[in-house]
ZARO-546676 format. One line per field, with one value per residue (C-alpha): x, y, z; residue in three letters. Coordinates in Angstrom, 2 decimals. Layout:
BEGIN
X = (X_...)
Y = (Y_...)
Z = (Z_...)
r = (ALA_...)
END
This chain:
BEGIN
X = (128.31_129.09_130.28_126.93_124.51_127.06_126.21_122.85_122.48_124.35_121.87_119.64_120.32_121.54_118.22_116.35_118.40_117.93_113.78_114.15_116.40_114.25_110.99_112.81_113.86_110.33_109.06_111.34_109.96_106.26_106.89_108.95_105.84_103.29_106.16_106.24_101.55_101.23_103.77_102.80_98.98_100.37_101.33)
Y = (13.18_15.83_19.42_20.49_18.62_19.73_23.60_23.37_21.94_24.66_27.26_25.44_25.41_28.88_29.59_27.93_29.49_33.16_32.41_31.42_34.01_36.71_35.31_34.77_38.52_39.31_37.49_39.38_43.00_41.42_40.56_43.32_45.73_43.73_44.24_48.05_48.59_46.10_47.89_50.97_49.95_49.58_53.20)
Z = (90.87_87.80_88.73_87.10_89.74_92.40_91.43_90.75_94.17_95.80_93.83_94.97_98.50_98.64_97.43_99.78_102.41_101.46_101.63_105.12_105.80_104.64_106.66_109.87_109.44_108.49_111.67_113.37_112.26_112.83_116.89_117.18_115.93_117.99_121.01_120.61_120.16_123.24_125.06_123.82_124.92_128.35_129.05)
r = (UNK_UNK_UNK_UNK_UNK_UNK_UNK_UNK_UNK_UNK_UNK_UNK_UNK_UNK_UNK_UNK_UNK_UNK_UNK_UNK_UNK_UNK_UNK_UNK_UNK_UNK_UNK_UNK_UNK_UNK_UNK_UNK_UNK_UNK_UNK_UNK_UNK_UNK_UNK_UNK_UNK_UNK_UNK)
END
């Protein structure tokens, strides 16, 4: 395999990797803000 496929498949990866990053973070925000109106509801 040439250096060049190597990299791209890195970028590549790194990519993909930095999407699922951000929407597990953005998950994260979303059931934390449906945590805080139910509990919020509560009281």
């Amino acid at each position: 395999m040439a250096k060049e496929e190597i990299k791209k498949l890195i970028e590549n990866s790194k990519k993909v990797l930095d999407q699922d990053n951000e929407n597990f973070s953005q998950s994260i925000k979303d059931d934390l803000q449906s945590f805080k109106k139910k509990t919020l509801d509560k009281i």
